[in-house]
C-alpha positions in Angstrom: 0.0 0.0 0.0 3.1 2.2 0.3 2.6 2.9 -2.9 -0.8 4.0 -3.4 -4.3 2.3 -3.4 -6.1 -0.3 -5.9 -9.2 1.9 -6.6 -11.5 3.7 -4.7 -13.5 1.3 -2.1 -9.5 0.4 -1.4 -9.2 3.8 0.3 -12.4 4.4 2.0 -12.0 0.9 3.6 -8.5 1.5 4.6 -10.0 5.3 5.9 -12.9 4.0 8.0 -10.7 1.5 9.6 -8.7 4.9 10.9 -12.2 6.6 11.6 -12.1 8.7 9.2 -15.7 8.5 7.1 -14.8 9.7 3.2 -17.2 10.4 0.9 -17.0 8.8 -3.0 -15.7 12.0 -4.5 -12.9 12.4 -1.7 -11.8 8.5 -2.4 -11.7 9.1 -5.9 -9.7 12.2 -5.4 -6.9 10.3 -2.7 -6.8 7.3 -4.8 -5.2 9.9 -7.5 -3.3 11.7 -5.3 -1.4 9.2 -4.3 -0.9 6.9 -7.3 -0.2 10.0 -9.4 2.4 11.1 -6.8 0.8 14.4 -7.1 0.4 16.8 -3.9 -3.3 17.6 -2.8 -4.6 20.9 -1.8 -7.4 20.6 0.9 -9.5 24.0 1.3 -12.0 24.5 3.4 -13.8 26.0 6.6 -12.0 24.8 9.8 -12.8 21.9 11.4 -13.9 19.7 8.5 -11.8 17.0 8.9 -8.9 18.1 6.9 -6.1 17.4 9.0 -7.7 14.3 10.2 -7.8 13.4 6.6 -3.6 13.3 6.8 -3.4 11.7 9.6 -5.7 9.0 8.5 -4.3 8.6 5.2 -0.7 8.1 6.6 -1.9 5.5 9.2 -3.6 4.1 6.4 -0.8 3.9 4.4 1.6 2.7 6.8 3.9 5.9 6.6 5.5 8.3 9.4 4.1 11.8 9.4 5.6 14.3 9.2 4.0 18.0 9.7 4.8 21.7 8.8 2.3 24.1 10.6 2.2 27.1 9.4 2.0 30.0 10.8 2.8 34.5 10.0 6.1 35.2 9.5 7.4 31.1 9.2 10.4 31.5 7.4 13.1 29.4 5.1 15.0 28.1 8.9 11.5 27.2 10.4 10.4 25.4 7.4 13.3 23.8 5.2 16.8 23.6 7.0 19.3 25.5 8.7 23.0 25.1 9.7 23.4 23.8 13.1 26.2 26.4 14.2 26.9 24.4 17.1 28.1 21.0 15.4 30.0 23.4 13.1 31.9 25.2 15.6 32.7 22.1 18.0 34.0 20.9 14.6 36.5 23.8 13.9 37.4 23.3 17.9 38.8 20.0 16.7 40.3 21.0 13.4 42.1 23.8 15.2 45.6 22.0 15.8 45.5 20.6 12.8 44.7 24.0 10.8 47.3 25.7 12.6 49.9 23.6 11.6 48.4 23.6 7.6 48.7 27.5 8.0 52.3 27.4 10.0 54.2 28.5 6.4 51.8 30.9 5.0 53.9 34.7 5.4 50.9 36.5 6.2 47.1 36.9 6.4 45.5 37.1 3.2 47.4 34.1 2.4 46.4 32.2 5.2 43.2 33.1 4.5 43.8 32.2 1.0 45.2 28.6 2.0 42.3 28.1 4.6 39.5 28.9 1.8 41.2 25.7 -0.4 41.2 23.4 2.4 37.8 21.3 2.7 36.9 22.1 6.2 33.2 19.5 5.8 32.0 22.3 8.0 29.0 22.4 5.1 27.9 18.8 4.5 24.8 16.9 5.0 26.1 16.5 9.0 25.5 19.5 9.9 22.2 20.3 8.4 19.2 21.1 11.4 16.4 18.9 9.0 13.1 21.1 9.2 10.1 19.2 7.8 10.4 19.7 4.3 14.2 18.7 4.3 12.9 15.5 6.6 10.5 14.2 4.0 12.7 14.8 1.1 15.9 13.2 3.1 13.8 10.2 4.8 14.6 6.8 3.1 11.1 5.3 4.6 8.2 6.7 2.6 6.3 9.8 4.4 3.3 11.5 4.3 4.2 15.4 4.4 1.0 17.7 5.9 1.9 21.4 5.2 -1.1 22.5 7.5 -2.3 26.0 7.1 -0.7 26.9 4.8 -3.1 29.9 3.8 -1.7 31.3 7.6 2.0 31.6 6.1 3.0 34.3 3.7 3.6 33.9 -0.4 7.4 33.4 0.3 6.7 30.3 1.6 4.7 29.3 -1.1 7.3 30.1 -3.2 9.5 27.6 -0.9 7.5 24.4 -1.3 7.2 24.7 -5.6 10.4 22.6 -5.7 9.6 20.4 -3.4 6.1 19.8 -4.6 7.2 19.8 -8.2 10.4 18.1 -8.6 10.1 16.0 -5.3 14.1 18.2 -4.1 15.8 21.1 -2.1 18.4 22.8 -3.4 21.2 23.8 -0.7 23.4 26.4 -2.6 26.8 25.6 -0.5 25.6 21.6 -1.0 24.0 21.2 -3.8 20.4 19.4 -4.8 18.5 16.7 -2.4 16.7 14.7 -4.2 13.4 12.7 -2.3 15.4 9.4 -0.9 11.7 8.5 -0.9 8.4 9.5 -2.5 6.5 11.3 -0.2 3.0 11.1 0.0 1.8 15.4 0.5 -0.8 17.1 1.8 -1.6 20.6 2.1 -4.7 22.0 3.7 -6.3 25.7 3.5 -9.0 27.1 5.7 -9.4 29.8 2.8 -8.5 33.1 4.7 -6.5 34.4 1.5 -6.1 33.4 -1.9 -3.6 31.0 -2.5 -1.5 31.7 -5.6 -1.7 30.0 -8.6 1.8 28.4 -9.1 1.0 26.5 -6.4 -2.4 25.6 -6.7 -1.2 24.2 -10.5 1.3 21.5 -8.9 -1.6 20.3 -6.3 -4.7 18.0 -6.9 -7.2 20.5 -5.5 -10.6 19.4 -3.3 -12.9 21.7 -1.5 -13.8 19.8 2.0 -17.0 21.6 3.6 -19.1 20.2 6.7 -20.2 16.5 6.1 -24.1 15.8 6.2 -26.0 15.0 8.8 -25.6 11.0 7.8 -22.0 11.1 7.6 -21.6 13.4 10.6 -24.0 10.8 12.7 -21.4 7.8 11.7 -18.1 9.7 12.7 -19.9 10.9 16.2 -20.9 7.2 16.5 -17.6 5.3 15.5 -16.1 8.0 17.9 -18.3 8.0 21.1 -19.8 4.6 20.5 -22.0 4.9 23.5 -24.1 8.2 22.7 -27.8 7.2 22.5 -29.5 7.5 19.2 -31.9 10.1 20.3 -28.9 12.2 21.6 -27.2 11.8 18.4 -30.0 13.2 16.4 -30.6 16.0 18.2 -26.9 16.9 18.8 -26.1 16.7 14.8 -29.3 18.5 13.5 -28.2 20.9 16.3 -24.6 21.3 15.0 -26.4 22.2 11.5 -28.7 24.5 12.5 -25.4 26.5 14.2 -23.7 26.2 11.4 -26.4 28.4 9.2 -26.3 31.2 11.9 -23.6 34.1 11.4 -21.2 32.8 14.3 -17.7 34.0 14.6 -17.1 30.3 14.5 -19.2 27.4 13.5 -18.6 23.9 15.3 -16.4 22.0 13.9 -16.8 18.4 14.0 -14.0 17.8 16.5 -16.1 19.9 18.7 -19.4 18.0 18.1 -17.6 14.7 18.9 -17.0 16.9 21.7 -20.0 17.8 22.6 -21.7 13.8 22.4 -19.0 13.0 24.9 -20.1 15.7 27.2 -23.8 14.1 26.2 -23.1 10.8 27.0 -21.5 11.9 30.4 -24.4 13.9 31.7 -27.2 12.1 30.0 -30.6 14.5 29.9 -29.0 17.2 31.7 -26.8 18.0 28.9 -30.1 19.4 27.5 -31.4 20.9 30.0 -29.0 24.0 30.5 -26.7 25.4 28.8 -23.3 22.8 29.3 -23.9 22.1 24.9 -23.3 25.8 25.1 -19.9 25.0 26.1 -18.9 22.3 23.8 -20.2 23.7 20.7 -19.8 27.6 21.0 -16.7 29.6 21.7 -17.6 33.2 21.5 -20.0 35.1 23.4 -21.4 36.8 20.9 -21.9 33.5 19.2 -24.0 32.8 22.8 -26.0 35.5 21.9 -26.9 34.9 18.6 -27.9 31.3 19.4 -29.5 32.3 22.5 -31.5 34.4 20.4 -32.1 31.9 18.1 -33.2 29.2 20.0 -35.2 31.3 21.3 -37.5 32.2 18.3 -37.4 28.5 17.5 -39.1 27.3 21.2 -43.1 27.2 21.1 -44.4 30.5 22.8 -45.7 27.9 26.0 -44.1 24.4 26.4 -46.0 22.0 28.4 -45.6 20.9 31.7 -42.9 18.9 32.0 -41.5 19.3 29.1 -37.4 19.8 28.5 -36.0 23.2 27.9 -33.0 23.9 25.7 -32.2 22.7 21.9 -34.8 19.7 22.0 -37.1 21.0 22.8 -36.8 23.9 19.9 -36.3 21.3 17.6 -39.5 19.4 18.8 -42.8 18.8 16.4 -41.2 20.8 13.8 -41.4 17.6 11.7 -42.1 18.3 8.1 -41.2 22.2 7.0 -37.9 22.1 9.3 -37.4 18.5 8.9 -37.3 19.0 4.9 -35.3 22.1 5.2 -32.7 20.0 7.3 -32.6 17.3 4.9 -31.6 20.1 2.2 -28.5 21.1 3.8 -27.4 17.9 4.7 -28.8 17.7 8.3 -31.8 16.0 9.6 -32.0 14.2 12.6 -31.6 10.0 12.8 -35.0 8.1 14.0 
């Protein structure tokens, strides 16, 4: 498998048995990816599952990962290589004696200067490189999967960067000369679309948009990752999710947060419902509170019944076949 997948139902076997739930189109799209030996570009809203994706796809694929995050201002050192000036100068502490006595006969300076610039010191070799992740994956002789995560959060130098390793599978050290991938490394870059992305790079990736799952495929992940959440839970919990996820929040909740959010379910059983702990799991901001709050509250019948359960069930009781369609549309309906 180290070197890509038979077909399709290959990879979304070898997926789910990670826990990670594709859908046809992003099989299809893997099974390319990584029998073409191409890089691909995953952009999307955060918390979709796209760094899941990597780290599912190299467990899948029996390979070590190995990840870049990106960040502002992550530069050539951060990223590729640097020198490790340490090795290099605990080097020239041992070379001392014996460079004094090659520059015992030279009658001045410059011309020990000149004789030390002919000797081969190995102060620049392949020893005393400090490997960042893009120099690991290229100089690893087991195959890798490389995740350059974020890699809309970095600036266009970096971009610039990564075309030679994305393109010709190298890095070129000027006082070395050209690594080329010992390996062939298996590379994934992921975008949460907060700038454009230029198009030298996007033309050397495979390129998928990722966006919330449905309500289907969000059900299975929450169940193959909190196996114990009751069914009823579940439902409410993922049509909840959706509904969030149409208001203007600051930030939606990702699915990481709804798995979140079952555990917290399955811990406090009917109380989760009842005040305002989902709150917690699923909402960061407090003016995303408010804008639920407020929304929830439009939603709840103008008089509930005696003894009936406040909170998100019971807004999202009765509503049955207008909501309930409505749901279905966007890809989130609760499970009966």
């Amino acid at each position: 498998m180290g070197n890509g997948f038979t077909d399709a139902d290959e990879v979304v076997e070898a997926l789910r048995e990670q826990d990670y739930v594709p859908d046809a189109e992003l099989a299809v799209v893997v099974l390319l990816a990584t029998r073409l030996g191409k890089p691909l570009l995953l952009e999307g809203p955060a918390g979709v599952g796209k760094t899941e994706l990597a780290k599912a796809l190299a467990a899948a694929g029996g390979r070590r990962l190995v990840r870049l995050q990106c960040y502002e201002g992550i530069d050539e050192g951060r990223a590729l290589y640097e020198w490790d000036y340490g090795k290099q100068l605990m080097h020239v502490q041992m070379l001392r004696e014996r460079i004094g006595e090659a520059l015992a006969d030279a009658p001045d300076l410059a011309a020990a200067a000149e004789m030390l610039q002919r000797q081969d010191t190995g102060l620049y070799t392949e020893h005393f490189l400090a490997t960042r992740p893009l120099m690991e994956a290229i100089l690893s002789p087991e195959p890798v999967l490389l995740l350059v995560d974020e890699v809309d959060r970095a600036d266009e130098a970096l971009e610039a960067l990564l075309l030679e390793v994305l393109a010709e599978q190298q890095v070129t050290v000027p006082e070395i000369g050209t690594f080329t991938a010992r390996s062939s490394p298996w590379v994934v870059l992921t975008s949460n679309d907060t700038r454009e992305l230029t198009p030298a790079l996007k033309r050397r990736c495979l390129h998928f948009p990722i966006d919330f799952p449905t309500a289907e495929r969000e059900s299975e992940i929450v169940q193959r990752r909190v196996p114990g959440i009751q069914d009823e839970a579940l439902g409410t919990l993922v049509e909840l999710a959706g509904r969030l996820r149409e208001l203007p929040l600051r930030k939606p909740p990702s699915i990481s947060e709804v798995v979140d959010a079952a555990r917290a379910a399955e811990t406090l059983g009917d109380t989760w419902f009842e005040d305002e702990a989902w709150l917690t799991s699923l909402v960061k901001y407090v003016g995303d509170r408010e804008v639920v709050r407020g929304d929830l509250a439009a939603r709840e019948p103008a008089a509930e019944p005696a003894g009936t359960t406040a909170g998100p069930a019971a807004a999202f009781r009765g509503h049955g076949g207008r909501d309930h369609d409505r749901g279905s549309q966007h890809g989130h309906r609760s499970r009966r």
